[in-house]
ChimeraX commands (.cxc) that place a marker at each C-alpha (Angstrom):
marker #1 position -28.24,31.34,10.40 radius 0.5
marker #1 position -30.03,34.38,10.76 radius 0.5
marker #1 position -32.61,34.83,13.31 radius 0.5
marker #1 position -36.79,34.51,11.29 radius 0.5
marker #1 position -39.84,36.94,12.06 radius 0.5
marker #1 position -41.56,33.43,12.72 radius 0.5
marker #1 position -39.23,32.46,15.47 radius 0.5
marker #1 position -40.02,36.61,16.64 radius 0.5
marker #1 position -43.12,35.73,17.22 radius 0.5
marker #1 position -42.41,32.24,18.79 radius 0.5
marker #1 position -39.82,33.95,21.69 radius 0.5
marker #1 position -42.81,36.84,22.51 radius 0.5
marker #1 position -45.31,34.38,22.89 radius 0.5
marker #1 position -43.72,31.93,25.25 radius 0.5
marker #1 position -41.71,34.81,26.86 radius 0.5
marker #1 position -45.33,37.08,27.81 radius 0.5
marker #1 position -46.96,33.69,28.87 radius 0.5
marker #1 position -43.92,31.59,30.46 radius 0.5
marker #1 position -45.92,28.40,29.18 radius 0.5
marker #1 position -45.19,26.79,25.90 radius 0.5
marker #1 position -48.54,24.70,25.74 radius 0.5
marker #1 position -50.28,28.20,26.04 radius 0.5
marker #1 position -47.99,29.45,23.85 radius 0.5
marker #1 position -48.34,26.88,21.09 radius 0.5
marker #1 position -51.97,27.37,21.34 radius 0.5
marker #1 position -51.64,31.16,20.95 radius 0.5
marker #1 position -49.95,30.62,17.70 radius 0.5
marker #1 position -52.15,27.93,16.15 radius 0.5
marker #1 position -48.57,25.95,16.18 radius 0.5
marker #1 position -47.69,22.60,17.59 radius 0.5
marker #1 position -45.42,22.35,20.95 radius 0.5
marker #1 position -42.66,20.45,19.24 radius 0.5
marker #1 position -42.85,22.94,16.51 radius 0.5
marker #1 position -42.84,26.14,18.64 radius 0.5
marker #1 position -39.92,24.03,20.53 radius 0.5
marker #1 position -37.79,23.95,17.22 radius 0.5
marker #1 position -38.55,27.45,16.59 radius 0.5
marker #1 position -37.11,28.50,20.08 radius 0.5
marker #1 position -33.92,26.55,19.60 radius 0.5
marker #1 position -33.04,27.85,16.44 radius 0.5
marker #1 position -33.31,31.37,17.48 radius 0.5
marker #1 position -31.25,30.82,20.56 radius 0.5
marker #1 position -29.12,28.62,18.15 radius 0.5
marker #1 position -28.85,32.04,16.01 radius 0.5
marker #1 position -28.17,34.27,18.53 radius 0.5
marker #1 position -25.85,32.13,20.22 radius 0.5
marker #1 position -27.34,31.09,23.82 radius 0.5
marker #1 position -29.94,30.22,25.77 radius 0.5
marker #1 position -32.97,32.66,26.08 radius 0.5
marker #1 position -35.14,30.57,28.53 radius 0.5
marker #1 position -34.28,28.09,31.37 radius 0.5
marker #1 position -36.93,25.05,31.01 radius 0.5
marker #1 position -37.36,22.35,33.77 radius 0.5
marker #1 position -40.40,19.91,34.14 radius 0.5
marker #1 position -42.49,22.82,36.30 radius 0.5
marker #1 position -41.06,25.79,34.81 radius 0.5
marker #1 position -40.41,28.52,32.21 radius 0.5
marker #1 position -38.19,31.26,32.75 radius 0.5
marker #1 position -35.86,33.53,31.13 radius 0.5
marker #1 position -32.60,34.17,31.12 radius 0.5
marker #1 position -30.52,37.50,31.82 radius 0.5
marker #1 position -29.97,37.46,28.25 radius 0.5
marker #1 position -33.79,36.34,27.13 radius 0.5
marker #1 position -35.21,39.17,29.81 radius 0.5
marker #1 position -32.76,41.72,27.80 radius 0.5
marker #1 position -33.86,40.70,24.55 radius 0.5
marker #1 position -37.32,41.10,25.33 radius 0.5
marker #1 position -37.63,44.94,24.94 radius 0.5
marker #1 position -35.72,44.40,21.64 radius 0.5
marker #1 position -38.07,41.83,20.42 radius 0.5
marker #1 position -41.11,43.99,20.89 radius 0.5
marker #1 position -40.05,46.77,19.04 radius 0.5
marker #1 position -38.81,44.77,16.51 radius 0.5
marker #1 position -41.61,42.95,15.59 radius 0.5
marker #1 position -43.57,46.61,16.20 radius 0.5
marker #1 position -41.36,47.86,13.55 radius 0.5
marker #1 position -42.18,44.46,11.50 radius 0.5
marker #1 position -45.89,45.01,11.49 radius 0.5
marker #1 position -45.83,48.50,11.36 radius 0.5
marker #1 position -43.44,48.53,7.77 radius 0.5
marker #1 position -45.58,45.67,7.02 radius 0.5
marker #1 position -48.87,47.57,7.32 radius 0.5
marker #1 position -47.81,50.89,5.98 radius 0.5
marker #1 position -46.39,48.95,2.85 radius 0.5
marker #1 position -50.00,46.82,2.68 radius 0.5
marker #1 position -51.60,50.56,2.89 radius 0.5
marker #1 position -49.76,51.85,-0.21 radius 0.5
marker #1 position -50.76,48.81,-2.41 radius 0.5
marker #1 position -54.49,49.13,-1.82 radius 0.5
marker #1 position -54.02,53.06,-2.02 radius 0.5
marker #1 position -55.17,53.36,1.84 radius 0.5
marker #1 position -52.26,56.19,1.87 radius 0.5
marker #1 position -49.27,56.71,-0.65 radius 0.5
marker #1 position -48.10,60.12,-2.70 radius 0.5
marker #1 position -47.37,60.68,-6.22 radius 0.5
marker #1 position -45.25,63.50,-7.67 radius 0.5
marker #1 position -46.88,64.80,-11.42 radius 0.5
marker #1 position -45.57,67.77,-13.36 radius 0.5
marker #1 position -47.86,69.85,-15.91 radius 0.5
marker #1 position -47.68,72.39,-18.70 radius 0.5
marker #1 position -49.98,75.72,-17.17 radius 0.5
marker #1 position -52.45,74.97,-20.08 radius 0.5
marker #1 position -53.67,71.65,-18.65 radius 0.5
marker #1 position -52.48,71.82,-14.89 radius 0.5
marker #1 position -54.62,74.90,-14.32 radius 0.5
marker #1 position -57.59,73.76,-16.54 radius 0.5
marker #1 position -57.93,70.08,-17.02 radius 0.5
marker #1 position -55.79,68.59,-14.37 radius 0.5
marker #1 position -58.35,69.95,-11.36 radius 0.5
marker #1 position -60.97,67.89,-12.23 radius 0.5
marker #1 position -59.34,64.55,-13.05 radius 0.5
marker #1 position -57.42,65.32,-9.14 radius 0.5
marker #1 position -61.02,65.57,-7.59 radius 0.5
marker #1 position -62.19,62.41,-9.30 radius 0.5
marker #1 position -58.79,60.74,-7.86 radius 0.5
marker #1 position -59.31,62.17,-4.41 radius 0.5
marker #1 position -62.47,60.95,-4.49 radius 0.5
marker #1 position -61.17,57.62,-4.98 radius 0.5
marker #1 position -58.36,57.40,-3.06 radius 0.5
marker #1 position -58.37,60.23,0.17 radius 0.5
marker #1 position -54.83,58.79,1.75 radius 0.5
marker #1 position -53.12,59.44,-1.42 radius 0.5
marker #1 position -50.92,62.86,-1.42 radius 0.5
marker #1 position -50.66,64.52,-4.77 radius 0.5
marker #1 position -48.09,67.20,-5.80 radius 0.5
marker #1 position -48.39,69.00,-8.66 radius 0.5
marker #1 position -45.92,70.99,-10.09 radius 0.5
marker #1 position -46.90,73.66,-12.38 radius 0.5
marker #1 position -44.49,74.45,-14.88 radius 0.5
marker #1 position -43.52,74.69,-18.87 radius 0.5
marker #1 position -43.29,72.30,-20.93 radius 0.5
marker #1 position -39.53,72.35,-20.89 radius 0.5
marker #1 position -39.63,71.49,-17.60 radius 0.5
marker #1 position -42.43,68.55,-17.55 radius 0.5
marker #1 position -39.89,66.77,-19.85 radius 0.5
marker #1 position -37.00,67.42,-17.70 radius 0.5
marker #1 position -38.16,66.68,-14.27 radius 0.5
marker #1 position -39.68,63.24,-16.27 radius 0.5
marker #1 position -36.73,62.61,-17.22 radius 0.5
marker #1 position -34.30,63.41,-14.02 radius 0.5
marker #1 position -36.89,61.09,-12.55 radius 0.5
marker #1 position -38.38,63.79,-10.33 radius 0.5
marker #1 position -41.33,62.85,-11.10 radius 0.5
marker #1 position -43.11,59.76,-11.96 radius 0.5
marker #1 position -44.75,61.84,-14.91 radius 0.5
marker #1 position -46.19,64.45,-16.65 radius 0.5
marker #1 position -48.59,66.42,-18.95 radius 0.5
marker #1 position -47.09,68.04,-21.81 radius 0.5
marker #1 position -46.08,68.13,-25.57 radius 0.5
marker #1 position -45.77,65.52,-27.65 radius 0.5
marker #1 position -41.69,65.13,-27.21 radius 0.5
marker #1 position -39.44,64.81,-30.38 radius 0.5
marker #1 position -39.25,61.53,-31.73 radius 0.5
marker #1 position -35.44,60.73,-30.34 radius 0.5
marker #1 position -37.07,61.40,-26.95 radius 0.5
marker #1 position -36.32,58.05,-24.77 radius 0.5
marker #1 position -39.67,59.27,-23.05 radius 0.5
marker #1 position -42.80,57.01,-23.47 radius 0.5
marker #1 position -45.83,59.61,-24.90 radius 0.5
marker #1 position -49.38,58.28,-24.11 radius 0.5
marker #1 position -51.85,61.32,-26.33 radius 0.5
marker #1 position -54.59,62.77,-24.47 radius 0.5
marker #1 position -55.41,64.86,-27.63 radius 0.5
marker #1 position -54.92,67.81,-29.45 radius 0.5
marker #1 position -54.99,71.30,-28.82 radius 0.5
marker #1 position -55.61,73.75,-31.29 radius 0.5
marker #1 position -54.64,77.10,-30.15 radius 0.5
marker #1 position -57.49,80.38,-30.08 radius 0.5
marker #1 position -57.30,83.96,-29.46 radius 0.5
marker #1 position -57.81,85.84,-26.67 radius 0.5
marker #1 position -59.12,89.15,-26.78 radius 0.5
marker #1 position -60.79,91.98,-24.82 radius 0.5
marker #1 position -64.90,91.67,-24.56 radius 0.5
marker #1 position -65.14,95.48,-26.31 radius 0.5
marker #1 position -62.77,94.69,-29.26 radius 0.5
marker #1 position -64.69,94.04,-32.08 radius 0.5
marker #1 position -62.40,91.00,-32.75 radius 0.5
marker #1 position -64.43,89.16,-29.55 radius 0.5
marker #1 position -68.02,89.66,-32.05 radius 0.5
marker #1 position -66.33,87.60,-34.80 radius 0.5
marker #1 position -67.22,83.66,-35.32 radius 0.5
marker #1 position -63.40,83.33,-36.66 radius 0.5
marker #1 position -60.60,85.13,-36.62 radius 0.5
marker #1 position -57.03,85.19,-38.58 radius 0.5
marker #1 position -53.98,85.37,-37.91 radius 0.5
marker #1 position -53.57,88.79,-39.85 radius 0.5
marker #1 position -56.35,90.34,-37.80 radius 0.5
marker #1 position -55.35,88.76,-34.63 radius 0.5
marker #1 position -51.82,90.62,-34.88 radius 0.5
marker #1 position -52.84,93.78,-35.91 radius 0.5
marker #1 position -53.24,94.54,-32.38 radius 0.5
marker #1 position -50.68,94.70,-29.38 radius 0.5
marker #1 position -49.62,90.82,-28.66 radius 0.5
marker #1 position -49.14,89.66,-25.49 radius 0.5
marker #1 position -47.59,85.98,-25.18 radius 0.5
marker #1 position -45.27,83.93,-22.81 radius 0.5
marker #1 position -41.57,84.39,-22.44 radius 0.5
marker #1 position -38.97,82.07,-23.59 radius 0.5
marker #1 position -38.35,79.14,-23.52 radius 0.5
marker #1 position -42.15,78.30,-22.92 radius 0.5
marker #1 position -42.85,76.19,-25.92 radius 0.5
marker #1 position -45.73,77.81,-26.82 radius 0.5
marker #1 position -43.83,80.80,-27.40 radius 0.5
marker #1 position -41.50,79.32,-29.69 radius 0.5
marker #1 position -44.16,77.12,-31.15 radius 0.5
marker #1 position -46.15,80.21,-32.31 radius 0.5
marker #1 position -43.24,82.14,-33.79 radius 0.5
marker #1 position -41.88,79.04,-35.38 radius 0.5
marker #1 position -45.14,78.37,-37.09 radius 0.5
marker #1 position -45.71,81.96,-38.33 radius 0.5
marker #1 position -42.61,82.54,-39.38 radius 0.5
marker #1 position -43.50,79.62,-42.02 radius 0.5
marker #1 position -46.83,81.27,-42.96 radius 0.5
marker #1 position -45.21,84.96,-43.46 radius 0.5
marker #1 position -46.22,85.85,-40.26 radius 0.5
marker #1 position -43.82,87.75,-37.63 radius 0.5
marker #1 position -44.83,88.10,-33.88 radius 0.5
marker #1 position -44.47,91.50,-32.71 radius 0.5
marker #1 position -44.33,91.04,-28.98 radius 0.5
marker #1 position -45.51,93.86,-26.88 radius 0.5
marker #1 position -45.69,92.35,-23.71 radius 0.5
marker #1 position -45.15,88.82,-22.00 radius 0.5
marker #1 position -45.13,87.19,-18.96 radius 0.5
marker #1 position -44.15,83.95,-17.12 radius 0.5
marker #1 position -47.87,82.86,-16.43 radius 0.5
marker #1 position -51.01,82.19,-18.41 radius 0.5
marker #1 position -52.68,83.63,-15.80 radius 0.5
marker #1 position -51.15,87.44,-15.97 radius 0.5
marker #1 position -51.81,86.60,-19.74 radius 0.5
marker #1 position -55.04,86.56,-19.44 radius 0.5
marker #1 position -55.37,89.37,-17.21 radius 0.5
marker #1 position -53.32,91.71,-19.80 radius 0.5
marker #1 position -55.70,90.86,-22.09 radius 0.5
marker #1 position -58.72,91.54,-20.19 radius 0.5
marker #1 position -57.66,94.84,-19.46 radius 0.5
marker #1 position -57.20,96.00,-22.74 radius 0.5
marker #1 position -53.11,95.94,-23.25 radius 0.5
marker #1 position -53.71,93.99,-26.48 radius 0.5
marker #1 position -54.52,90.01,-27.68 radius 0.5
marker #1 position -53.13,86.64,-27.70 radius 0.5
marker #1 position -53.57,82.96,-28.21 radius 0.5
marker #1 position -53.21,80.32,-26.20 radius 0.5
marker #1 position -54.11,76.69,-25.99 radius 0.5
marker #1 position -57.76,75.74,-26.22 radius 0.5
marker #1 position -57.53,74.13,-22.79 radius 0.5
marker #1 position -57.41,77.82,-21.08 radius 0.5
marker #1 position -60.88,78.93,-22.72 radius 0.5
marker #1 position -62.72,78.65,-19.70 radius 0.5
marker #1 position -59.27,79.88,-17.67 radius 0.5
marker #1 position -59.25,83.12,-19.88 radius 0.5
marker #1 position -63.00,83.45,-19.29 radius 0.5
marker #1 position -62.85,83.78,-15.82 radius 0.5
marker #1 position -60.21,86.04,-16.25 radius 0.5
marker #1 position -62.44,88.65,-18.69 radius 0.5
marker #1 position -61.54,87.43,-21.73 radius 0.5
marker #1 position -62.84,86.51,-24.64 radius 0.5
marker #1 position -61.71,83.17,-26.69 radius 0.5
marker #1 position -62.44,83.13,-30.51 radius 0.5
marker #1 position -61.27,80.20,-33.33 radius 0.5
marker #1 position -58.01,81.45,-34.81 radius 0.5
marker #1 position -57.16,80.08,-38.08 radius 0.5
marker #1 position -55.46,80.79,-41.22 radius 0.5
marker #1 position -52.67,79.16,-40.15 radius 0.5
marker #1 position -54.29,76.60,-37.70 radius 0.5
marker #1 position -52.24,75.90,-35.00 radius 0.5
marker #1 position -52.26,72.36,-33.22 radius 0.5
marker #1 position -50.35,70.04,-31.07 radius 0.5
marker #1 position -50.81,66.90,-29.51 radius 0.5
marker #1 position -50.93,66.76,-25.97 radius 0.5
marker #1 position -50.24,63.73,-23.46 radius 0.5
marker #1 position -48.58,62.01,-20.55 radius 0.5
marker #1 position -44.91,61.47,-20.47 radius 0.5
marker #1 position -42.75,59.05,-18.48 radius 0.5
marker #1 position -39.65,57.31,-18.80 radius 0.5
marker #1 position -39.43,54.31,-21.04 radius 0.5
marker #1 position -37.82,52.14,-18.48 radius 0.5
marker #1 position -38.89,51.87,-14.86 radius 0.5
marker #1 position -42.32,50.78,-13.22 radius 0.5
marker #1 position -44.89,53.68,-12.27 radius 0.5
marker #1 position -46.05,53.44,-8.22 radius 0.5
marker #1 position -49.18,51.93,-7.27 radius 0.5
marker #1 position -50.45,55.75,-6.69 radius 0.5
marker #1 position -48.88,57.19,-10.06 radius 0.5
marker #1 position -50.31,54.10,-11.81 radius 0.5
marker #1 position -53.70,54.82,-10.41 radius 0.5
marker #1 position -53.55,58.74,-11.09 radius 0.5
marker #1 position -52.59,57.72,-15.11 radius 0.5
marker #1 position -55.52,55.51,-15.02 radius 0.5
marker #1 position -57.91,58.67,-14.28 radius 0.5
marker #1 position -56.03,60.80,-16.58 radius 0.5
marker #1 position -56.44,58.68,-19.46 radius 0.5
marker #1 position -60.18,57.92,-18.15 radius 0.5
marker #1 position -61.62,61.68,-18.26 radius 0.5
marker #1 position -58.95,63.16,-20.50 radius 0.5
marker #1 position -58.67,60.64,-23.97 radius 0.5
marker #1 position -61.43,61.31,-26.38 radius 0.5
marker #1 position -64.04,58.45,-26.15 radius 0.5
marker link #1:1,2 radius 0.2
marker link #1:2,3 radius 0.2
marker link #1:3,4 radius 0.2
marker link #1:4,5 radius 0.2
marker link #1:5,6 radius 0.2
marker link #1:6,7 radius 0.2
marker link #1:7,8 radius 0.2
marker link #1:8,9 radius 0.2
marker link #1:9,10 radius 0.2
marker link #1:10,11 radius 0.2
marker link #1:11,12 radius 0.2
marker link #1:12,13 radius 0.2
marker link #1:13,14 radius 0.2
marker link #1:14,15 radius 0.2
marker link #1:15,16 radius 0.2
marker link #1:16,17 radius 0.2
marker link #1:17,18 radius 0.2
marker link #1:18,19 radius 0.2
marker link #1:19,20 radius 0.2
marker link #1:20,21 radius 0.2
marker link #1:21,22 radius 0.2
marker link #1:22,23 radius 0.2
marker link #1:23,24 radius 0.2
marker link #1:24,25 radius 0.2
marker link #1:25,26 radius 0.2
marker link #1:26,27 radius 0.2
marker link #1:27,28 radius 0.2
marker link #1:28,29 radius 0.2
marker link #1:29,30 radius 0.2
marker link #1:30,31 radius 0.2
marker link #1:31,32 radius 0.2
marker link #1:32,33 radius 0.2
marker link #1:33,34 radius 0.2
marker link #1:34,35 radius 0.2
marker link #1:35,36 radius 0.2
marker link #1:36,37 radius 0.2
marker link #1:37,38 radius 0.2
marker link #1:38,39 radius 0.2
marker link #1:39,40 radius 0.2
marker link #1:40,41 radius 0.2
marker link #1:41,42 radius 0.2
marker link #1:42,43 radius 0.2
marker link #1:43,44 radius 0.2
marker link #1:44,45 radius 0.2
marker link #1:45,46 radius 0.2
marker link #1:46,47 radius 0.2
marker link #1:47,48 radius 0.2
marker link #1:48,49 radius 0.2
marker link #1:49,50 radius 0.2
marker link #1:50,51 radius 0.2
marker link #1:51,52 radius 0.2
marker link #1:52,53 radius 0.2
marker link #1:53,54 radius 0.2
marker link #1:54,55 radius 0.2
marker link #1:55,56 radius 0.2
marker link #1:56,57 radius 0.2
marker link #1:57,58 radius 0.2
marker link #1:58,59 radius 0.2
marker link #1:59,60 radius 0.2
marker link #1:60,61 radius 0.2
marker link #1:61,62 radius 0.2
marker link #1:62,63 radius 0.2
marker link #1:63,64 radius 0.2
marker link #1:64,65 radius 0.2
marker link #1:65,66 radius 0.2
marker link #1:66,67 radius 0.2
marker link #1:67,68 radius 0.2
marker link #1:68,69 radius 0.2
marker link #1:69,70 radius 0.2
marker link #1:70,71 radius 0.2
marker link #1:71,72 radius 0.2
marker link #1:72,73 radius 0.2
marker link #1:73,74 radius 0.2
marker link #1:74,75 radius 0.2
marker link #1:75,76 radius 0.2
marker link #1:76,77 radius 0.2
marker link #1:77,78 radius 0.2
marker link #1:78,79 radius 0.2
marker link #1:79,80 radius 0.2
marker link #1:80,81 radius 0.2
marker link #1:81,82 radius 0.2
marker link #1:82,83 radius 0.2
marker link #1:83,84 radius 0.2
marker link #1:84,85 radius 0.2
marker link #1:85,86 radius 0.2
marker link #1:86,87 radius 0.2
marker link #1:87,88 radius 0.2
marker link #1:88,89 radius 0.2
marker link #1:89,90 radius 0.2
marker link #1:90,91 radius 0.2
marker link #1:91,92 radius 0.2
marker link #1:92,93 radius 0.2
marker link #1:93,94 radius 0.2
marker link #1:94,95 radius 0.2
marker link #1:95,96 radius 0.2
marker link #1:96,97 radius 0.2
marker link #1:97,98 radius 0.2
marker link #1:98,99 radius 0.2
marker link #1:99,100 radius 0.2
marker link #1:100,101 radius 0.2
marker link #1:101,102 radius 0.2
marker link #1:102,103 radius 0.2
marker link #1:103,104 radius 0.2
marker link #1:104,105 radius 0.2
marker link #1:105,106 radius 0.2
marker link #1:106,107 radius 0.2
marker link #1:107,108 radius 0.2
marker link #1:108,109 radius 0.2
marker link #1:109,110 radius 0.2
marker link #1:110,111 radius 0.2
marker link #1:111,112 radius 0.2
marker link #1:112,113 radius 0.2
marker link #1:113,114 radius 0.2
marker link #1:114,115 radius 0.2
marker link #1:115,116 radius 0.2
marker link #1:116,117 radius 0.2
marker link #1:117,118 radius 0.2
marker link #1:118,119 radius 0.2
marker link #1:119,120 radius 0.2
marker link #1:120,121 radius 0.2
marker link #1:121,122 radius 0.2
marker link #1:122,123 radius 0.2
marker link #1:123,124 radius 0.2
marker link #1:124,125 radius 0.2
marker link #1:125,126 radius 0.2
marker link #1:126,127 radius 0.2
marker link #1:127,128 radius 0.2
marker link #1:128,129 radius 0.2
marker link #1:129,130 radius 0.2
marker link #1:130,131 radius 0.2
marker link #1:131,132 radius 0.2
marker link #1:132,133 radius 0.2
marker link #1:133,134 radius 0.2
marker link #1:134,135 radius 0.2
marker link #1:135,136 radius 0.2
marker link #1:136,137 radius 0.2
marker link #1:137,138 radius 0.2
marker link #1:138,139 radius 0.2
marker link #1:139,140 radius 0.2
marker link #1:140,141 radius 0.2
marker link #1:141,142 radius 0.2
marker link #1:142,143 radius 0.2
marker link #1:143,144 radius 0.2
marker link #1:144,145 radius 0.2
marker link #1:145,146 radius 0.2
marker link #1:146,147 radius 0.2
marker link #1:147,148 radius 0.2
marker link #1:148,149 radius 0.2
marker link #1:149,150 radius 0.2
marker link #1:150,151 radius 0.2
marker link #1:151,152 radius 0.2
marker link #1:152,153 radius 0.2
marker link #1:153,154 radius 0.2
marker link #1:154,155 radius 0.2
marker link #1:155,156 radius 0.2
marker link #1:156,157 radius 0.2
marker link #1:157,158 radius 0.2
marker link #1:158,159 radius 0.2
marker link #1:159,160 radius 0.2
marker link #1:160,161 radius 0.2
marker link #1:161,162 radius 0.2
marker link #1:162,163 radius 0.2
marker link #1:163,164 radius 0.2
marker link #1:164,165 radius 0.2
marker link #1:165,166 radius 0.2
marker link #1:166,167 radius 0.2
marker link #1:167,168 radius 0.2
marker link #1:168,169 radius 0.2
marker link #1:169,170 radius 0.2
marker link #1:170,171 radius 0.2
marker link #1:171,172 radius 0.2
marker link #1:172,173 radius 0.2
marker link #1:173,174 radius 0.2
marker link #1:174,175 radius 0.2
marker link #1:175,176 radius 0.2
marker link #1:176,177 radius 0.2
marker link #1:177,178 radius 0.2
marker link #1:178,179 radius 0.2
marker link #1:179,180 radius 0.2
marker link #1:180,181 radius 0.2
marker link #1:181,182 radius 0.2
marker link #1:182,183 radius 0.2
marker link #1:183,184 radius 0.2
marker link #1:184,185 radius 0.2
marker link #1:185,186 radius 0.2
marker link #1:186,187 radius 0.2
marker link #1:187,188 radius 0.2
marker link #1:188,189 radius 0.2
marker link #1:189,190 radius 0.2
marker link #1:190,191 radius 0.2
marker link #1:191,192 radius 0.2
marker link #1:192,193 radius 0.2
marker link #1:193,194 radius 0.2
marker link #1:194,195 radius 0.2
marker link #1:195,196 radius 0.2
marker link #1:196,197 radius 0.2
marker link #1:197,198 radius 0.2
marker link #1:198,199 radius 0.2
marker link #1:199,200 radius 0.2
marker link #1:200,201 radius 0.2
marker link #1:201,202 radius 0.2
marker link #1:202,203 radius 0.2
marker link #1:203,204 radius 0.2
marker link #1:204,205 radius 0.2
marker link #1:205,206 radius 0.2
marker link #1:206,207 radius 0.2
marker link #1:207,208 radius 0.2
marker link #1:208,209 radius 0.2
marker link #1:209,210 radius 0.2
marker link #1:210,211 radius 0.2
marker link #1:211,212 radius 0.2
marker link #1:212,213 radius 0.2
marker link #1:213,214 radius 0.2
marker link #1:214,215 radius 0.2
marker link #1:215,216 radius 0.2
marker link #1:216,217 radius 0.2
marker link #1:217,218 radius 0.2
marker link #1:218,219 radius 0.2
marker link #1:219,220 radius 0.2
marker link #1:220,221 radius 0.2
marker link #1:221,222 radius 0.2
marker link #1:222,223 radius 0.2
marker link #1:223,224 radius 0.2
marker link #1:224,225 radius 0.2
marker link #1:225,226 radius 0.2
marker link #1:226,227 radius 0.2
marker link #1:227,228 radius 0.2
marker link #1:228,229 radius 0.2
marker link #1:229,230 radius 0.2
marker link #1:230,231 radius 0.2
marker link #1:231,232 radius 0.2
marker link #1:232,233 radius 0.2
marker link #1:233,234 radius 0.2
marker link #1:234,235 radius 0.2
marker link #1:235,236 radius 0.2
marker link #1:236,237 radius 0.2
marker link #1:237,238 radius 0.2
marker link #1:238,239 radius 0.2
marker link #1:239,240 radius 0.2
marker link #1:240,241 radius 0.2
marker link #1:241,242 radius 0.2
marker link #1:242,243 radius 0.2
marker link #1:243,244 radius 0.2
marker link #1:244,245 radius 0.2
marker link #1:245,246 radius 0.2
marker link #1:246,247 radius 0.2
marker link #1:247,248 radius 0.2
marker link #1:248,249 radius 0.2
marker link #1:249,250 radius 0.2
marker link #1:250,251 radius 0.2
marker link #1:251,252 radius 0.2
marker link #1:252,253 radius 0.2
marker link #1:253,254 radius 0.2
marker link #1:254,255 radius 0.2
marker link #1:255,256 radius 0.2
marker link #1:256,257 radius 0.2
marker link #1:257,258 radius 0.2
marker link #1:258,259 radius 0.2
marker link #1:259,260 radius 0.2
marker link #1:260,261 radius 0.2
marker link #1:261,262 radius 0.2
marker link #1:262,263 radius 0.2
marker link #1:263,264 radius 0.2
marker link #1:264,265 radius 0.2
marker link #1:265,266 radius 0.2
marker link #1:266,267 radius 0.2
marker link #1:267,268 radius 0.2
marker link #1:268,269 radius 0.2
marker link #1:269,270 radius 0.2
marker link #1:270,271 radius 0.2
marker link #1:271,272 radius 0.2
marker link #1:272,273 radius 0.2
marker link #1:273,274 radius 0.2
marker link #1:274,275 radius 0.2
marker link #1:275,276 radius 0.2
marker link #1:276,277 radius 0.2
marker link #1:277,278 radius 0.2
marker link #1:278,279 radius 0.2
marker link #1:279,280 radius 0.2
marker link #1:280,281 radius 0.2
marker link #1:281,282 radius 0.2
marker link #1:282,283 radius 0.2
marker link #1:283,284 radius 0.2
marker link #1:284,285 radius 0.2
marker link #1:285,286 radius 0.2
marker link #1:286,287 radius 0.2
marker link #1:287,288 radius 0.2
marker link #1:288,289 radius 0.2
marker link #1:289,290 radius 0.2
marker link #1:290,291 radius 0.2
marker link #1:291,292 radius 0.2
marker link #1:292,293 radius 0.2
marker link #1:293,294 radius 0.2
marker link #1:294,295 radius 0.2
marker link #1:295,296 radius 0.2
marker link #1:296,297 radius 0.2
view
């Protein structure tokens, strides 16, 4: 038999007050029970920890050694125990959540403030990356999930849709594309293009779609982030389209964002995870105020 946390606390007590009346009342316990609880640790660890007689209460050699031991133990006990009690009401905890630029940059900041809000012992990492990588850190399992892409439909990935995305172009404030109410395709690339290097998927999504419509993407530039994107733009190096989610990102930038049609291009955007497995308390909760300020009411 293996030595209880109840009979942990039953040793401490009677071992800091050398009284087992005092000790029974400490614990809210009966004597005869706090008695049985005594001899069945000593019974587990095999000897006596305390020498009784009719006027006294002492321990042993071996009951003084075990003291120390039993104090940190049941330290450790209360500690784990407390630490684990913080993480299931949110008190403290950390969640890992990957996210395509587009919506990490734009959408995600808001939805973390709400959450911090909420729950200020909770760590959050983001990690801001393409939607290649979302899926596959999702699925390696390192991280509890992400915001990307709708995944193909052999994915073993669960998809919960926050929307859809239509994509817009971005051009300079003096071109006289950024006075239009619309603008195609065709007029969009008659101008240097600037876009995202592969793999990004909306790279490939964009050529894949114009290629379909008759369209081919002359690249003249491209970059790993949305960010320098935007900034090529602004400065006059040419155009681009990107998600609708960056409008107010490109903005900022110096940008101008106008409706691109002609072919309209779309995708539906949501949270990934894996189909098996049980999100954290903290990843649960973070979901919850995705799908709260991000899903169209």
């Amino acid at each position: 038999m293996k030595m209880s946390i109840k009979q942990l606390r039953a040793f401490l007590a009677v071992a800091h007050t050398l009284n087992f009346a005092l000790a029974s009342e400490k614990l809210n316990m009966s004597q005869p029970a706090l008695s049985l609880a005594i001899h069945s640790l000593e019974d587990a660890l095999g000897g006596m920890l305390f020498t009784r007689t009719t006027r006294r209460v002492a321990l042993t050699a071996e009951g003084d050694a075990f003291f120390p031991m039993a104090r940190r133990l049941l330290a450790d006990w209360d500690n784990t125990e407390e630490a684990m009690r913080q993480r299931f009401t949110l008190q403290t905890g950390k969640v890992s959540v990957a996210a395509m630029p587009s919506f990490a940059a734009n959408a995600l900041p808001p939805v973390l403030k709400t959450f911090r809000d909420r729950y200020r012992g909770v760590n959050v990492t983001v990690h801001d990356v393409i939607n290649e990588q979302v899926i596959e850190m999702v699925s390696e399992g390192r991280v509890e999930m992400g915001v990307a892409f709708e995944p193909a439909a052999s994915s073993s990935l669960q998809f919960t849709p926050l929307g859809v995305d239509r994509f817009v172009a971005v051009v300079p404030q003096h071109s006289p594309l950024a006075q239009k109410p619309h603008v195609t395709w065709r007029e969009l690339l008659m101008s240097d293009f600037i876009t995202l290097q592969r793999p990004s998927a909306v790279r490939i999504l964009l050529e894949e779609t114009l290629i379909q419509h008759g369209h081919a993407l002359k690249v003249a530039f491209e970059s790993h982030q949305l960010v320098t994107v935007g900034r090529m733009v602004a400065n006059g190096l040419g155009v681009s389209a990107v998600p609708a989610l960056c409008e107010a990102q490109m903005g900022e930038l110096g940008a101008v964002c106008v409706p691109l049609g002609n072919p309209v291009i779309e995708r539906q955007i949501g949270v990934i995870r894996t189909a098996h497995g049980q999100l954290s308390t903290a990843a649960a909760a973070l979901l919850n105020t995705i799908l709260q300020q991000c899903q169209p009411r």
